[in-house]
PDB file of N, CA, C and O in Angstrom:
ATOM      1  N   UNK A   1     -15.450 -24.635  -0.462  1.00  0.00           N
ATOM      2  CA  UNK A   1     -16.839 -24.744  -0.826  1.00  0.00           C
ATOM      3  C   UNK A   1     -16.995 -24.740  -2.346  1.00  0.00           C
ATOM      4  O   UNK A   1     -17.767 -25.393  -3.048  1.00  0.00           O
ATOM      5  N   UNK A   2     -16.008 -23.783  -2.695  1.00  0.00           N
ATOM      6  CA  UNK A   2     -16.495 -23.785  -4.693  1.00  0.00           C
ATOM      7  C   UNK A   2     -16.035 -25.279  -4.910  1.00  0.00           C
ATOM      8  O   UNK A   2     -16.868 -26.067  -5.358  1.00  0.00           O
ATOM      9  N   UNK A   3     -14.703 -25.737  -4.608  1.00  0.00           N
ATOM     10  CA  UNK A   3     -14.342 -27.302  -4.902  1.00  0.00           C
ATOM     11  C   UNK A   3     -15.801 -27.993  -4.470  1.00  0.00           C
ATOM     12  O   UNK A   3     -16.230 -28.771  -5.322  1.00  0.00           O
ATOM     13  N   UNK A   4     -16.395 -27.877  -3.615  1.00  0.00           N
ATOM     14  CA  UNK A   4     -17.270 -29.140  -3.108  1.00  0.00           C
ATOM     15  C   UNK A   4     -18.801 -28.747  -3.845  1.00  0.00           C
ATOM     16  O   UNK A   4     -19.679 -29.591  -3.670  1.00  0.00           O
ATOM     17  N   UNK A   5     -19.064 -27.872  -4.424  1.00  0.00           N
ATOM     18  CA  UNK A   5     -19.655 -27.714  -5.035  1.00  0.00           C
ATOM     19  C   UNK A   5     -20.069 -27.427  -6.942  1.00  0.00           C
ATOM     20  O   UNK A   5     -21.008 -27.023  -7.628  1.00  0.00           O
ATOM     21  N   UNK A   6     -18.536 -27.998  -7.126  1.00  0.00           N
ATOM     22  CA  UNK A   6     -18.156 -27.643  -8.683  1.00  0.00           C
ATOM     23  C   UNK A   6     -19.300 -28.468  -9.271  1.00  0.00           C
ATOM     24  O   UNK A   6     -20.202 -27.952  -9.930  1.00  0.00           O
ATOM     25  N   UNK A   7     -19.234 -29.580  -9.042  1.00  0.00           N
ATOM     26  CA  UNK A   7     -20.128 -30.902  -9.921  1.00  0.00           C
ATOM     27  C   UNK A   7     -21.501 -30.361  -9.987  1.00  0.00           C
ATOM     28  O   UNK A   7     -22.100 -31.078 -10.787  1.00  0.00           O
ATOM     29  N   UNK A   8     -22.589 -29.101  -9.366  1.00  0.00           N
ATOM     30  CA  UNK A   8     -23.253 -29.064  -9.198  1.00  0.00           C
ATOM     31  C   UNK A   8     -23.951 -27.700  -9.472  1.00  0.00           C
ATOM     32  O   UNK A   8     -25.109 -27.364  -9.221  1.00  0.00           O
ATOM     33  N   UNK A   9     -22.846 -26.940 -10.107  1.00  0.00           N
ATOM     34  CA  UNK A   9     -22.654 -25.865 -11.018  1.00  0.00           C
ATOM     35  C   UNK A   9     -23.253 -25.025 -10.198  1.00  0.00           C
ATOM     36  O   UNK A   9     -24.299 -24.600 -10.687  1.00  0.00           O
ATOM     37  N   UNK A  10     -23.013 -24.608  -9.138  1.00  0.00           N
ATOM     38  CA  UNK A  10     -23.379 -23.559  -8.136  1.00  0.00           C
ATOM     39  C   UNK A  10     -22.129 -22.820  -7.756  1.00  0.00           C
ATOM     40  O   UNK A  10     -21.032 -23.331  -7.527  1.00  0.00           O
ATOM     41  N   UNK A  11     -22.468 -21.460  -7.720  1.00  0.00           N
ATOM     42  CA  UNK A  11     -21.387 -20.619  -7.905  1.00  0.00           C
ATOM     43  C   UNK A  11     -20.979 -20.024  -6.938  1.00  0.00           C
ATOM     44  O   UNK A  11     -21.852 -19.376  -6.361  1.00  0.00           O
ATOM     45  N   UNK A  12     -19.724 -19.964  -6.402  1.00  0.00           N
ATOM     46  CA  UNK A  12     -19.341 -19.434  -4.814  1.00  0.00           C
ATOM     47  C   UNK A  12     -18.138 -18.866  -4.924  1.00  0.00           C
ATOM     48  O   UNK A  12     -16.988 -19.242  -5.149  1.00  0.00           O
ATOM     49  N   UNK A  13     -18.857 -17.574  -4.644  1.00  0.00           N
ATOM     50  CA  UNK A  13     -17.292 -16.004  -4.784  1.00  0.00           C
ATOM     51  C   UNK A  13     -17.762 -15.639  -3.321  1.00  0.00           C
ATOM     52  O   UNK A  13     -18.884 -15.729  -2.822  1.00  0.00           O
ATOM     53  N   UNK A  14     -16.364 -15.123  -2.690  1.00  0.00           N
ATOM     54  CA  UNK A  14     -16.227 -15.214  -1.335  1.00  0.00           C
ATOM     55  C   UNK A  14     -15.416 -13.483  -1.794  1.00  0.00           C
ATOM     56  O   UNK A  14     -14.457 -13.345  -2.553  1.00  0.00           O
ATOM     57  N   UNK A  15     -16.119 -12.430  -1.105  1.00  0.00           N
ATOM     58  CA  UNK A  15     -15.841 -11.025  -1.165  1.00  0.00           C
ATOM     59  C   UNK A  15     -15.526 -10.580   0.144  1.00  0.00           C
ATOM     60  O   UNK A  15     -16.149 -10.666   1.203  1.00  0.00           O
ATOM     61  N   UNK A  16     -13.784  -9.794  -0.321  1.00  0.00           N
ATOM     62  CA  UNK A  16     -13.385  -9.735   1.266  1.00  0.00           C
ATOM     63  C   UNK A  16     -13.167  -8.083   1.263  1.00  0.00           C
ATOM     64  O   UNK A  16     -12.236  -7.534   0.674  1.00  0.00           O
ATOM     65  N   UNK A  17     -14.151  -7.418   1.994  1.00  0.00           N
ATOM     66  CA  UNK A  17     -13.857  -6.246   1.807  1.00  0.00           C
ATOM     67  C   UNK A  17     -12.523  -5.415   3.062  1.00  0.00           C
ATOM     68  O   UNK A  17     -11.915  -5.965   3.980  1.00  0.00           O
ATOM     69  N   UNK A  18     -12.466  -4.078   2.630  1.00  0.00           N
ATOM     70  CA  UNK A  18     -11.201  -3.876   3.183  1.00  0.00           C
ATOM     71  C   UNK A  18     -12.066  -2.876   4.044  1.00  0.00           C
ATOM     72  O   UNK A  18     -13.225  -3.264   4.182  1.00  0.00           O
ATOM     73  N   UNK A  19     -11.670  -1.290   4.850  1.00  0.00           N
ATOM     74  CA  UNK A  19     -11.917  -0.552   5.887  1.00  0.00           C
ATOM     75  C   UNK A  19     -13.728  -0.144   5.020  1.00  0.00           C
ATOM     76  O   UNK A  19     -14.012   0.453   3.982  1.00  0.00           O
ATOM     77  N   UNK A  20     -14.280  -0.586   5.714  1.00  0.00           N
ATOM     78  CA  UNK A  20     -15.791  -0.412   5.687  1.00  0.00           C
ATOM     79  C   UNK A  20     -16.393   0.497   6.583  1.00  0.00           C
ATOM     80  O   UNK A  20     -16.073   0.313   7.757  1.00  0.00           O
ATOM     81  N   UNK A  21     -17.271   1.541   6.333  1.00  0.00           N
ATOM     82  CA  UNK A  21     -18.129   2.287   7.650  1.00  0.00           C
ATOM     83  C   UNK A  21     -19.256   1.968   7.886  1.00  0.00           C
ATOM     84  O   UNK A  21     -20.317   2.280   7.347  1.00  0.00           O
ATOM     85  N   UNK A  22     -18.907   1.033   9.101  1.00  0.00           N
ATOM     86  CA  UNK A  22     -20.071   0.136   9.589  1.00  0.00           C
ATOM     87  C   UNK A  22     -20.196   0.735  11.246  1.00  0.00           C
ATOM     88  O   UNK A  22     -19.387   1.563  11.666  1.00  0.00           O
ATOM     89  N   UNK A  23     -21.236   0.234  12.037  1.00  0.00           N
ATOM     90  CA  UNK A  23     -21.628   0.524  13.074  1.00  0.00           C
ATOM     91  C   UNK A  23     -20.935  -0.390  13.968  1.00  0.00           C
ATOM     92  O   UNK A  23     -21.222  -0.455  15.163  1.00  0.00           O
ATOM     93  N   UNK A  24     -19.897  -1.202  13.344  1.00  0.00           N
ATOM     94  CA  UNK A  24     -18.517  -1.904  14.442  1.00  0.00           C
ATOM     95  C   UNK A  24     -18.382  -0.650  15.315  1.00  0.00           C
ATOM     96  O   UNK A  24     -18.753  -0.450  16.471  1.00  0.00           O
ATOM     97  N   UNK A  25     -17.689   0.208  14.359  1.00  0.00           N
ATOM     98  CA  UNK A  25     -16.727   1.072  15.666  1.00  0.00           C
ATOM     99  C   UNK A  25     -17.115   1.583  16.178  1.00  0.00           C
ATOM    100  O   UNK A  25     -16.458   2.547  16.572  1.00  0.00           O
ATOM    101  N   UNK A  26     -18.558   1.432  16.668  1.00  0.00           N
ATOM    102  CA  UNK A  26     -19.389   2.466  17.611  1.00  0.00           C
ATOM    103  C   UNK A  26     -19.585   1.079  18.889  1.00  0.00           C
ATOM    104  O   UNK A  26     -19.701   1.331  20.088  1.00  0.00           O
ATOM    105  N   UNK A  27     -19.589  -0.101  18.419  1.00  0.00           N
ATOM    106  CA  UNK A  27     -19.499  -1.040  19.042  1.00  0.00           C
ATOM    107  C   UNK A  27     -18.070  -0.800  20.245  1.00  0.00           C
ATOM    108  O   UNK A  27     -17.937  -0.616  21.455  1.00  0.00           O
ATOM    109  N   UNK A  28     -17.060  -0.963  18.844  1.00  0.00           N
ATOM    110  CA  UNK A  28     -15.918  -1.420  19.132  1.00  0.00           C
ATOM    111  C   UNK A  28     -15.660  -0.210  20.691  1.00  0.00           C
ATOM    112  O   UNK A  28     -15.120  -0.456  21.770  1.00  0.00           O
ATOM    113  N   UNK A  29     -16.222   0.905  20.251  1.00  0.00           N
ATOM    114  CA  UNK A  29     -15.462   2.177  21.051  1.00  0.00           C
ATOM    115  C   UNK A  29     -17.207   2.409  22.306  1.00  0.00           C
ATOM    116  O   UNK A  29     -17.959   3.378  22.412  1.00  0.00           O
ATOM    117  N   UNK A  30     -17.227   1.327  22.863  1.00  0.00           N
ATOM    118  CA  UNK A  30     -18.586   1.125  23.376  1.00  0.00           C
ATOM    119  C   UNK A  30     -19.725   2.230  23.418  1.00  0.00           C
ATOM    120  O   UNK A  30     -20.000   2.555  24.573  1.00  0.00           O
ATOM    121  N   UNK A  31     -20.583   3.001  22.260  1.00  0.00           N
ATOM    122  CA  UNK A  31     -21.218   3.637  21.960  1.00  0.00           C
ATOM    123  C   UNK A  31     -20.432   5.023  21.707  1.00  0.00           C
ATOM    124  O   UNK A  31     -21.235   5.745  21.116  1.00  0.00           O
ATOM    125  N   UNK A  32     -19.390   5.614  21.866  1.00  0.00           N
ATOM    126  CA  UNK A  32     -18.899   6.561  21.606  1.00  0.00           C
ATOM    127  C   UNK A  32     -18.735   6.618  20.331  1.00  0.00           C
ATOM    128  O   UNK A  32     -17.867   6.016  19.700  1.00  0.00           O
ATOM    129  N   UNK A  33     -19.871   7.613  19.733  1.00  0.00           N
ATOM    130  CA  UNK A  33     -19.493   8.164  18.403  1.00  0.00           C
ATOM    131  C   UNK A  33     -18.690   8.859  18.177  1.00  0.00           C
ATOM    132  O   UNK A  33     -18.437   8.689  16.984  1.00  0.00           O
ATOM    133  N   UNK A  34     -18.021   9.650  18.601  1.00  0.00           N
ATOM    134  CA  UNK A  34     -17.019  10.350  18.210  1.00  0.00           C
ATOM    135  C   UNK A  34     -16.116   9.762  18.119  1.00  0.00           C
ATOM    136  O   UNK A  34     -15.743   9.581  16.960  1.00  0.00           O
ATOM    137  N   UNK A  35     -15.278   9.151  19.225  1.00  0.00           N
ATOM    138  CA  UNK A  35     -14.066   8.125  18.560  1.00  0.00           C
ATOM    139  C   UNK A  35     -14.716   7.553  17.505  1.00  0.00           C
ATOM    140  O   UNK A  35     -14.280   7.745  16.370  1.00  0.00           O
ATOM    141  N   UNK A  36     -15.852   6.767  17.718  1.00  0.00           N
ATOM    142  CA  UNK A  36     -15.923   5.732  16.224  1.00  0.00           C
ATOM    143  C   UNK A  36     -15.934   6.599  15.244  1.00  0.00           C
ATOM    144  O   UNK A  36     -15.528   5.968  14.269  1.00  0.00           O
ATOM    145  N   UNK A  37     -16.193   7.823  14.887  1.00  0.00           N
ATOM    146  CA  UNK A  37     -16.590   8.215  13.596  1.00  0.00           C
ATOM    147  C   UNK A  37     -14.709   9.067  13.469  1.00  0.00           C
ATOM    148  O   UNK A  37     -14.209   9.259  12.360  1.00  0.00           O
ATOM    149  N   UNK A  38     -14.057   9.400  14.617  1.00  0.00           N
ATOM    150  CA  UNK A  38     -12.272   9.001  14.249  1.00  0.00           C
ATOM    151  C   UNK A  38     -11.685   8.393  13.039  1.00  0.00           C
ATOM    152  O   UNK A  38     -11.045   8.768  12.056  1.00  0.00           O
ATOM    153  N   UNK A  39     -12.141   7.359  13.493  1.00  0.00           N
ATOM    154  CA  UNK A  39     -11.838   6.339  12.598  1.00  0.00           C
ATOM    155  C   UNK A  39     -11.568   6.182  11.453  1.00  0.00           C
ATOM    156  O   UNK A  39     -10.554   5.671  10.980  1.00  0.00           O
ATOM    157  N   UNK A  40     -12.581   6.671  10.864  1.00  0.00           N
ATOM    158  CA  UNK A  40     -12.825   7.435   9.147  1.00  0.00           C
ATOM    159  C   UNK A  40     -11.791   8.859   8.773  1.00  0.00           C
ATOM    160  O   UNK A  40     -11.550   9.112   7.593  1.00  0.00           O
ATOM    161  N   UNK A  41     -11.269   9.667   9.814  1.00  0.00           N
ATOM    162  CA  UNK A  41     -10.890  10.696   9.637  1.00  0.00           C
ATOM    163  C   UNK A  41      -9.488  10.584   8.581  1.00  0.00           C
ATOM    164  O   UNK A  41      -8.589   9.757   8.730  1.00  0.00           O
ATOM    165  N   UNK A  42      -9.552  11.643   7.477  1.00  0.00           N
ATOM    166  CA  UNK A  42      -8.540  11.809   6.146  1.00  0.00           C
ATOM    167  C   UNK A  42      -8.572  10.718   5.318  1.00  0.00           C
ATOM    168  O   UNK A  42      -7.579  10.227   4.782  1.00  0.00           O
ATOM    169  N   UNK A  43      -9.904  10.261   5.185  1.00  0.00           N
ATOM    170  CA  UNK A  43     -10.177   9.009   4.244  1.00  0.00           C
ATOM    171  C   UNK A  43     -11.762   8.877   3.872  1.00  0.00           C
ATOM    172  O   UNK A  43     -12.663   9.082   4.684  1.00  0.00           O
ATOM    173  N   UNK A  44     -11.949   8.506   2.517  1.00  0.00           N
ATOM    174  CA  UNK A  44     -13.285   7.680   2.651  1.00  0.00           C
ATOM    175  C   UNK A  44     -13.370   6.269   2.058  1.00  0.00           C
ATOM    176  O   UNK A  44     -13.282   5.834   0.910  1.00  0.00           O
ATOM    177  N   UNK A  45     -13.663   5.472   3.784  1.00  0.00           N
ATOM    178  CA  UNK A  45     -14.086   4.342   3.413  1.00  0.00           C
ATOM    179  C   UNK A  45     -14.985   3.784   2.652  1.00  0.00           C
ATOM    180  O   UNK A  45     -15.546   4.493   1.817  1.00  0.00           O
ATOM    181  N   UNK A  46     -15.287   2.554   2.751  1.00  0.00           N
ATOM    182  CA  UNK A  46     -16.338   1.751   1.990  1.00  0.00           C
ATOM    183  C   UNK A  46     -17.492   1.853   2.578  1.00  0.00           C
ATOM    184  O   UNK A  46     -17.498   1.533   3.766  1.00  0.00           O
ATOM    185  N   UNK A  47     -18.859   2.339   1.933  1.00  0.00           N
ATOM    186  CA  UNK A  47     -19.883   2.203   2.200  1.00  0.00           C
ATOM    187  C   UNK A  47     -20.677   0.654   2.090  1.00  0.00           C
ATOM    188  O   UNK A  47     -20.624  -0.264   1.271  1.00  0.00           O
ATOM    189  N   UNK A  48     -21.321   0.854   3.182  1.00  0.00           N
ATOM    190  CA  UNK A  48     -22.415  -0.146   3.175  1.00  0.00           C
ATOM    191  C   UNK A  48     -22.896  -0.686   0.938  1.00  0.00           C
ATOM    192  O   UNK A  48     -22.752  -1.640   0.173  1.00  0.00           O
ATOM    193  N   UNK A  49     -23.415   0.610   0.932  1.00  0.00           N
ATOM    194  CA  UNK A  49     -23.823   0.173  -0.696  1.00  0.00           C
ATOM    195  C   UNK A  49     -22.920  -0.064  -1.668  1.00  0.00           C
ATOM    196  O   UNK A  49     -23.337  -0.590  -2.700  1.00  0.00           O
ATOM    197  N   UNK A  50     -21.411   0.291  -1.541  1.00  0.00           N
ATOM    198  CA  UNK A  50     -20.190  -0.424  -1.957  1.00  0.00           C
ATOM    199  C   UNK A  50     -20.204  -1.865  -2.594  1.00  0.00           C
ATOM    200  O   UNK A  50     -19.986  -2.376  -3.693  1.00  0.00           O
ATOM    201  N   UNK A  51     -20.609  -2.282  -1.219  1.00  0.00           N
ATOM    202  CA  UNK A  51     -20.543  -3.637  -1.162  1.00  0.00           C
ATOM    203  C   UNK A  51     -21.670  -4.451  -1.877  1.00  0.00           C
ATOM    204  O   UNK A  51     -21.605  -5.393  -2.667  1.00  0.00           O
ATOM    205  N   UNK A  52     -22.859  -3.690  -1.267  1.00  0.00           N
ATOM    206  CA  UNK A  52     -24.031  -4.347  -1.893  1.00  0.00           C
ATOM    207  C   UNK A  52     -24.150  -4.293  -3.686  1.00  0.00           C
ATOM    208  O   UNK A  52     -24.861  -5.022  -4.378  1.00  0.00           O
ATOM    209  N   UNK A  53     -23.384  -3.392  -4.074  1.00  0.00           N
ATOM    210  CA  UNK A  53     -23.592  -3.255  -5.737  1.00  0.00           C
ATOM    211  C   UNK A  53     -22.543  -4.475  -5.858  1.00  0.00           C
ATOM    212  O   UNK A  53     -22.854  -5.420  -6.582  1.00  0.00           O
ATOM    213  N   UNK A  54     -21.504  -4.485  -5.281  1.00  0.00           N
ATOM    214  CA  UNK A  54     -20.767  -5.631  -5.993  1.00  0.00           C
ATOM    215  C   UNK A  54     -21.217  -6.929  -5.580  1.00  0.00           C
ATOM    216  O   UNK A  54     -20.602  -7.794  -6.204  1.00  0.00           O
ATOM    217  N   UNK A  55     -21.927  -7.333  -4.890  1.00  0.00           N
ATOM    218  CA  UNK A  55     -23.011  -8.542  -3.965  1.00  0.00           C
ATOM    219  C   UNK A  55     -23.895  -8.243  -5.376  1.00  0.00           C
ATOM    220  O   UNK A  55     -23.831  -9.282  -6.033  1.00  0.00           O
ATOM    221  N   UNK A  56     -24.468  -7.517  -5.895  1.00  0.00           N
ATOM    222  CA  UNK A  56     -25.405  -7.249  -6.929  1.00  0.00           C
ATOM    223  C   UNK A  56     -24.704  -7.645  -8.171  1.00  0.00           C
ATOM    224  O   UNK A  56     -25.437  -8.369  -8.846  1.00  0.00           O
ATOM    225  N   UNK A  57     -23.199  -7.369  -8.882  1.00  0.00           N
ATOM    226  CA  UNK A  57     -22.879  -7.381 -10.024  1.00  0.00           C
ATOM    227  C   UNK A  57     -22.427  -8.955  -9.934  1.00  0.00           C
ATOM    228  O   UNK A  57     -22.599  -9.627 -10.951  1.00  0.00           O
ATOM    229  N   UNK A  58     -21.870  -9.570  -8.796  1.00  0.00           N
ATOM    230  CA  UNK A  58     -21.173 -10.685  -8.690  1.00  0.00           C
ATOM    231  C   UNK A  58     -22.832 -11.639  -9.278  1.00  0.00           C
ATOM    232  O   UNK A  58     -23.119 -12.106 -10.380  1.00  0.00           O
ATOM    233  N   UNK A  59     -23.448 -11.612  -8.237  1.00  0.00           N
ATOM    234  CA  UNK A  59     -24.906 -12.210  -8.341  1.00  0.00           C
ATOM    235  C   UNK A  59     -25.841 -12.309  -9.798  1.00  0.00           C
ATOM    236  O   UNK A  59     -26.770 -13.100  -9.959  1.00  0.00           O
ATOM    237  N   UNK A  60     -25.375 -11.342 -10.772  1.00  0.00           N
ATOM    238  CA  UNK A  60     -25.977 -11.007 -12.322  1.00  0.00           C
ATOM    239  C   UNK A  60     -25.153 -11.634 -13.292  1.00  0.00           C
ATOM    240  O   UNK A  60     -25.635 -11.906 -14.391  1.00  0.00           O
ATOM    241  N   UNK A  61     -23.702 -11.957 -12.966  1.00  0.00           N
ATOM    242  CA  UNK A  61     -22.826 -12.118 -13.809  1.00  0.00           C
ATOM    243  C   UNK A  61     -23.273 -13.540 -14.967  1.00  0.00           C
ATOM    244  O   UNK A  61     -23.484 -14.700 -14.613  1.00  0.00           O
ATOM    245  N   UNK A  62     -23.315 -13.049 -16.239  1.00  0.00           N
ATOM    246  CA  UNK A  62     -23.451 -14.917 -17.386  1.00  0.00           C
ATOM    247  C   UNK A  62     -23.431 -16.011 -16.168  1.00  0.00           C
ATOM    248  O   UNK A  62     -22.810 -15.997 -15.106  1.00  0.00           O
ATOM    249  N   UNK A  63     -24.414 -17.037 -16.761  1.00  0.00           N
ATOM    250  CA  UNK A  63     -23.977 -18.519 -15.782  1.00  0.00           C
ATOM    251  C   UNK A  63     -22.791 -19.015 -16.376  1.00  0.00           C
ATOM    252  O   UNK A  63     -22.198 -19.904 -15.764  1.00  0.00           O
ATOM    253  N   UNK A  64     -22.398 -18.665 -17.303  1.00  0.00           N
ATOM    254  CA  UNK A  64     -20.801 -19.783 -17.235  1.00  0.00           C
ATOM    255  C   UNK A  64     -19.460 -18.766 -16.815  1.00  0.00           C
ATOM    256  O   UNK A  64     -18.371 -18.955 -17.357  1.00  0.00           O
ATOM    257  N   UNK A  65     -19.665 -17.643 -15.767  1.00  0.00           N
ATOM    258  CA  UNK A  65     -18.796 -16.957 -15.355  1.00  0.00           C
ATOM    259  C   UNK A  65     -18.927 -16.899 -13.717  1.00  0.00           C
ATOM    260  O   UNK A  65     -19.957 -16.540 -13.148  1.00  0.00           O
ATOM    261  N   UNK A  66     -17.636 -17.337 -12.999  1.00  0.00           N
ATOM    262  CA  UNK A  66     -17.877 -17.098 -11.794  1.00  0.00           C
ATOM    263  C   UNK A  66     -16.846 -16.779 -11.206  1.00  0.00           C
ATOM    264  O   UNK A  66     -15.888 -17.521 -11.423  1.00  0.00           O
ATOM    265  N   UNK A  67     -16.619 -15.599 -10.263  1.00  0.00           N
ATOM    266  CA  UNK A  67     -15.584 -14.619  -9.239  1.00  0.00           C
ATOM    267  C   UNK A  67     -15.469 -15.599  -8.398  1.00  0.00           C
ATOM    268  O   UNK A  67     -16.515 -16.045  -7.928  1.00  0.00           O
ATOM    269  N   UNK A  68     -14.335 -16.123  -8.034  1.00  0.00           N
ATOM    270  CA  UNK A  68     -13.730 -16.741  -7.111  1.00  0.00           C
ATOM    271  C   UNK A  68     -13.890 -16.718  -5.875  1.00  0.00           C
ATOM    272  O   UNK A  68     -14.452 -17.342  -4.975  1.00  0.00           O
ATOM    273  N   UNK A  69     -12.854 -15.292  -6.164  1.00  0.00           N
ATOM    274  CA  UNK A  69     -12.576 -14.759  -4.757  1.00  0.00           C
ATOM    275  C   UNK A  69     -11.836 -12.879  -4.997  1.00  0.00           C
ATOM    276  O   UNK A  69     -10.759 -12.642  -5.542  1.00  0.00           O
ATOM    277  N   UNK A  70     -12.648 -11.981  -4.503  1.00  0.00           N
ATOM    278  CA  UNK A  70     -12.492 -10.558  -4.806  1.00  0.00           C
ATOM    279  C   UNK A  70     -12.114  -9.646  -3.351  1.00  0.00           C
ATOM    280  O   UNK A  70     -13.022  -9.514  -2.531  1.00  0.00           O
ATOM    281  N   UNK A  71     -11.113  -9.191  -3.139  1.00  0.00           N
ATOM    282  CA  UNK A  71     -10.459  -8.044  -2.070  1.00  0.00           C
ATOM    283  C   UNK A  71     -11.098  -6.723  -2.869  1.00  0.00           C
ATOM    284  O   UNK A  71     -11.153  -6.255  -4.006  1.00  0.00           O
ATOM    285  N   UNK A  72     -11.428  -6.511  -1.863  1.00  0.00           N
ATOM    286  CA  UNK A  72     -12.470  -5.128  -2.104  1.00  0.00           C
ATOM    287  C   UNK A  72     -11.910  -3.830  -1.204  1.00  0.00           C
ATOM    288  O   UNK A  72     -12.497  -3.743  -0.126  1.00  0.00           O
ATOM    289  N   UNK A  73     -10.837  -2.750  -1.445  1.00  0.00           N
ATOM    290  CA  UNK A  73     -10.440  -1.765  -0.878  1.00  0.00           C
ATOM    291  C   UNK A  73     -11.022  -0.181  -1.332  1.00  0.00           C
ATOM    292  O   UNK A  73     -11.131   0.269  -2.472  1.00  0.00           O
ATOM    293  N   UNK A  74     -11.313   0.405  -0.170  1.00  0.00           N
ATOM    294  CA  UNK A  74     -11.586   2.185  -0.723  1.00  0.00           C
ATOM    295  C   UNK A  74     -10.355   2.482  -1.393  1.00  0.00           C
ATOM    296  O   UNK A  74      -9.467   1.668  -1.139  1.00  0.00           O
ATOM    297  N   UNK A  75      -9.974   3.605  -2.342  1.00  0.00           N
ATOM    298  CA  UNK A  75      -8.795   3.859  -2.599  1.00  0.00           C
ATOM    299  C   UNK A  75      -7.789   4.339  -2.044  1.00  0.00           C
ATOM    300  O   UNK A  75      -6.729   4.426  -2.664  1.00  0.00           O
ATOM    301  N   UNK A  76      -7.898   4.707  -0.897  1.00  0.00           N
ATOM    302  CA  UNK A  76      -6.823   4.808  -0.077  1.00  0.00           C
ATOM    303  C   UNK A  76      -6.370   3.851   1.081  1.00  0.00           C
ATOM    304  O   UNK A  76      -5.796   4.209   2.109  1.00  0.00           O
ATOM    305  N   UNK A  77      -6.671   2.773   0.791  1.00  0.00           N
ATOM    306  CA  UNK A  77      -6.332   1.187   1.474  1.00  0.00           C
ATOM    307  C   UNK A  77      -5.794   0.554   0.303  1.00  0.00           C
ATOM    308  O   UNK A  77      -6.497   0.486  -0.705  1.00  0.00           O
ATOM    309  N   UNK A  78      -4.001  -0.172   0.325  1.00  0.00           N
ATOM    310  CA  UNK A  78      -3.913  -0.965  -0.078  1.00  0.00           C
ATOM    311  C   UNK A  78      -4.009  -2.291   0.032  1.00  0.00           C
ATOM    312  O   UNK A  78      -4.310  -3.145  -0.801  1.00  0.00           O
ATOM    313  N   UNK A  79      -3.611  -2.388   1.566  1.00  0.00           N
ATOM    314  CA  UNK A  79      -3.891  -4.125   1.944  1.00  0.00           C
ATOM    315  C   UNK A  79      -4.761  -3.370   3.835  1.00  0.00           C
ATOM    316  O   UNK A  79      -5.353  -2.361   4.218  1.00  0.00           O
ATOM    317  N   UNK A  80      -4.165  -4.987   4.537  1.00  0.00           N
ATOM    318  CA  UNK A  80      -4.856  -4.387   5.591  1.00  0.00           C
ATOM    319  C   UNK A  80      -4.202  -3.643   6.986  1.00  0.00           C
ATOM    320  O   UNK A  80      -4.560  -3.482   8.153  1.00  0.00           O
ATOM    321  N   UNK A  81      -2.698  -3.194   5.908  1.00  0.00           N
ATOM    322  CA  UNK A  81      -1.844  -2.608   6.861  1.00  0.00           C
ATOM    323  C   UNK A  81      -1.513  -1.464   6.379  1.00  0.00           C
ATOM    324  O   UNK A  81      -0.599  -0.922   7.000  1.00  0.00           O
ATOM    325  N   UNK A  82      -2.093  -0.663   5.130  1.00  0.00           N
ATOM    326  CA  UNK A  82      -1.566   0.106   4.678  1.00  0.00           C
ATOM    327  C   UNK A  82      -2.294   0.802   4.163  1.00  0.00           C
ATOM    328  O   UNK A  82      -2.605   0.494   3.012  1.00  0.00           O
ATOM    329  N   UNK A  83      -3.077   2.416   4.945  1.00  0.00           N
ATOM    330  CA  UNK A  83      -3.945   3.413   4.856  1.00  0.00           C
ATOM    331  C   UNK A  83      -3.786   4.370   4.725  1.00  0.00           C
ATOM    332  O   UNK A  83      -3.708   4.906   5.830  1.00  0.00           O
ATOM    333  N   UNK A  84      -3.611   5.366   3.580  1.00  0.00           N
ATOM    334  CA  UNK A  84      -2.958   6.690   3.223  1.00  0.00           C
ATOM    335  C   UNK A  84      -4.038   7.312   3.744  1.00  0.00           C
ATOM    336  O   UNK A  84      -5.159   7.093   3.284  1.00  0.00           O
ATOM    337  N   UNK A  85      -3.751   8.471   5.137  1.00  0.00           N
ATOM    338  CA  UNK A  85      -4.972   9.210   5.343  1.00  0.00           C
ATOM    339  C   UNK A  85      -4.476  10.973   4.758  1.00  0.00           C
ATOM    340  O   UNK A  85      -5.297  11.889   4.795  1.00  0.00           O
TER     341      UNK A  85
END
């Protein structure tokens, strides 16, 4: 999309965040909060507003500057296999 949109100076950063605490795992663990909130246990993930400030800083940045592409981890996530709890 940034290629197909270069000529037209519109800016497209694609933000991939890493273990987030979202209302998935209440999904995932079919309404059981307690497993879902497991999940999180000996760590703190990424909040909801995490994300939104960097959705906010990406979105403010000079017009002749644009984020590509940004992996977004809590600090105890290095990739998406590897979670120090």
């Amino acid at each position: 999309m940034r290629i197909d949109l270069l000529p037209h100076r519109i800016k497209v950063t694609a933000i991939h965040p890493g273990a987030a605490e979202t209302e998935f795992s209440i999904v995932r663990f079919k309404g059981d909060e307690q497993k879902a909130d497991a999940v999180y246990d000996g760590y703190k993930a990424l909040q909801a507003k995490d994300v939104a400030d960097i959705i906010h800083y990406v979105a403010h940045l000079p017009a002749h500057v644009c984020i590509n592409d940004l992996v977004v981890t809590c600090l105890s996530q290095a990739n998406s296999f590897y979670l120090h709890k």
